[in-house]
C-alpha positions in Angstrom: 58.2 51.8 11.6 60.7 49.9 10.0 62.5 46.8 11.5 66.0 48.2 11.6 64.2 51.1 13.9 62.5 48.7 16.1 65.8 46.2 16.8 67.3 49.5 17.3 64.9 50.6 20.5 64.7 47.4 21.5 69.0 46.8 21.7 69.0 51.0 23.0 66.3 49.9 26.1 68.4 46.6 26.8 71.1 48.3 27.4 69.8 51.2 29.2 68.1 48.3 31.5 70.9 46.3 31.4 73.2 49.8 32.9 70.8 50.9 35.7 69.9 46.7 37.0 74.1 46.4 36.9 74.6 49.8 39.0 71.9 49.1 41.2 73.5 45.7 41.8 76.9 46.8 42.1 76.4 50.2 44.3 77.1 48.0 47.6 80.7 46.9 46.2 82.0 50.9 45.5 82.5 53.4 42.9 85.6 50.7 41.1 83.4 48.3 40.7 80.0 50.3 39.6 82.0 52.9 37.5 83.8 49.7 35.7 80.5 48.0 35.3 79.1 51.6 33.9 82.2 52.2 31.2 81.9 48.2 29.8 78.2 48.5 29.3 78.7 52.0 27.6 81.8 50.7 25.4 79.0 47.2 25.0 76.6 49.1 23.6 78.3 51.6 20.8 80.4 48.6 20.0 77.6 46.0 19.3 74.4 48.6 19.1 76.0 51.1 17.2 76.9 54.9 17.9 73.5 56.4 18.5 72.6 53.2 20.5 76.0 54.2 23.1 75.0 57.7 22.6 71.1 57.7 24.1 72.9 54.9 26.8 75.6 57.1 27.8 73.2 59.9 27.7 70.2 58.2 29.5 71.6 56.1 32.2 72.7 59.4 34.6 69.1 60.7 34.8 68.0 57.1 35.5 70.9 56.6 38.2 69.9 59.9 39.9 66.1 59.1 40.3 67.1 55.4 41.9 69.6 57.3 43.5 72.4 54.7 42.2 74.9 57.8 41.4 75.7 60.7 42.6 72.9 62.6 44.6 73.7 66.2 43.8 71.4 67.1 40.3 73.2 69.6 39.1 76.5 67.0 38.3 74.4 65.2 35.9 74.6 67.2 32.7 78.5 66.8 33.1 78.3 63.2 33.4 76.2 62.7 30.5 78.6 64.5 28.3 81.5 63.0 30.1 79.7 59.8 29.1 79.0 60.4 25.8 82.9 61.9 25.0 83.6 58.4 26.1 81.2 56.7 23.8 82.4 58.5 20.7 86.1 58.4 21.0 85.4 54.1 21.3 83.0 54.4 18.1 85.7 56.8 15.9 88.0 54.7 17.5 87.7 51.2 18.1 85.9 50.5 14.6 88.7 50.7 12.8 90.6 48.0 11.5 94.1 48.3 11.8 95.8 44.6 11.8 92.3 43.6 13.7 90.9 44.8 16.1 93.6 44.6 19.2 95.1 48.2 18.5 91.9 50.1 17.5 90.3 48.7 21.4 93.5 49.6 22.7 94.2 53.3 21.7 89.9 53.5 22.0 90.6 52.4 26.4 92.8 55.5 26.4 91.5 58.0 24.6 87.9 57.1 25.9 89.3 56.5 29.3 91.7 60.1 29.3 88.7 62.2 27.6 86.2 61.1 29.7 88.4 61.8 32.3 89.9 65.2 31.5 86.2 66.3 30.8 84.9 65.5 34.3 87.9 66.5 35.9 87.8 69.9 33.9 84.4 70.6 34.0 83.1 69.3 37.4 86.6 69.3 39.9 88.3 72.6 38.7 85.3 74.7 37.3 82.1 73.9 38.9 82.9 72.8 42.7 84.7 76.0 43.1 82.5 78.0 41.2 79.6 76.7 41.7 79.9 75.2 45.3 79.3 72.0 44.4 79.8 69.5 47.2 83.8 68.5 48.1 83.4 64.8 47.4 82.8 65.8 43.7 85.9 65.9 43.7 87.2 62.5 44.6 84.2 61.1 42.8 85.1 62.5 39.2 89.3 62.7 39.7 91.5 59.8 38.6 88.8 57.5 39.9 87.2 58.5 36.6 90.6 57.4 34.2 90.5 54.4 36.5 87.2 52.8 36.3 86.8 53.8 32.5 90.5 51.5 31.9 88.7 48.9 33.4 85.6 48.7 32.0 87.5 49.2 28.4 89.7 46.3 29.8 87.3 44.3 30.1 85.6 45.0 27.1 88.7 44.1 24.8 87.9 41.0 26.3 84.8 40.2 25.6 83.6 42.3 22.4 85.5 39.5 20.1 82.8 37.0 21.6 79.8 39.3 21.8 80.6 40.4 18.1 80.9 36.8 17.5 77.9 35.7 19.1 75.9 38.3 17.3 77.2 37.9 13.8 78.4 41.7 13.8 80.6 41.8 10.8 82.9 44.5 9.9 80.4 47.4 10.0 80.2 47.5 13.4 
């Protein structure tokens, strides 16, 4: 195995760590403060790991939150978040790598179009097709409404902040 690989799974399981530890920590303070939490490391990780490294994080973390019973507790909801998740991660990577007069505008159109297709997708997909159609529990649907747009404008907030010194810090240089 080559060492690109290896720094690859070893960022990939960082994060994934770093996501479940930060959810499990911040369950007790609400879904704002968890969801937030969940966005910045997802945005963290295409951003400095690169877009299959946010992918397999987006993608991961739900099963993971669902067997420490950090998110929701209704299985069948967890397919929808991964690709709710992942939407997310690949509208910042198409997005927020660009380098239009920096990197200010390419973050800021990446918070909402990550933040409104992550949003529209689990609002779609879980509030208007598969709690009526499925019966899926009633809360689904405050849990995945504007809550969603909310928490992933934070997180993306947040991130805008502190990508510039994480991409410092880690010598990331334009390919990123």
């Amino acid at each position: 195995m080559n060492k690109e690989r290896i720094l690859w799974i070893c960022r990939t399981a960082i994060f994934i760590a770093l996501l479940i530890s930060l959810q499990a920590v911040t369950r007790p303070l609400g879904q704002f403060v968890t969801g937030s939490v969940v966005n910045l490391i997802l945005i963290i990780a295409v951003m400095t790991g690169g877009f299959w490294s946010g992918v397999a994080t987006g993608a991961i973390s739900p099963f993971f939150a669902f067997l420490f019973s950090i998110g929701p507790a209704f299985f069948p909801v967890i397919p929808f978040i991964v690709v709710g998740n992942v939407i997310f991660v690949v509208l910042w990577y198409l997005i927020g790598r660009l380098n239009i007069k920096g990197r200010l505008i390419p973050y800021a159109i990446a918070l909402v179009a990550g933040a409104g297709g992550k949003f529209l997708w689990l609002y779609l997909s879980i509030v208007q097709i598969a709690v009526p159609v499925f019966g899926f529990p009633p809360p689904m649907v405050a849990i995945f409404g504007v809550t969603q747009f909310i928490t992933a404008s934070i997180g993306g907030a947040v991130a805008i902040v502190i990508l510039p010194i994480l991409r410092r810090a880690l010598k990331l240089g334009e390919q990123n």
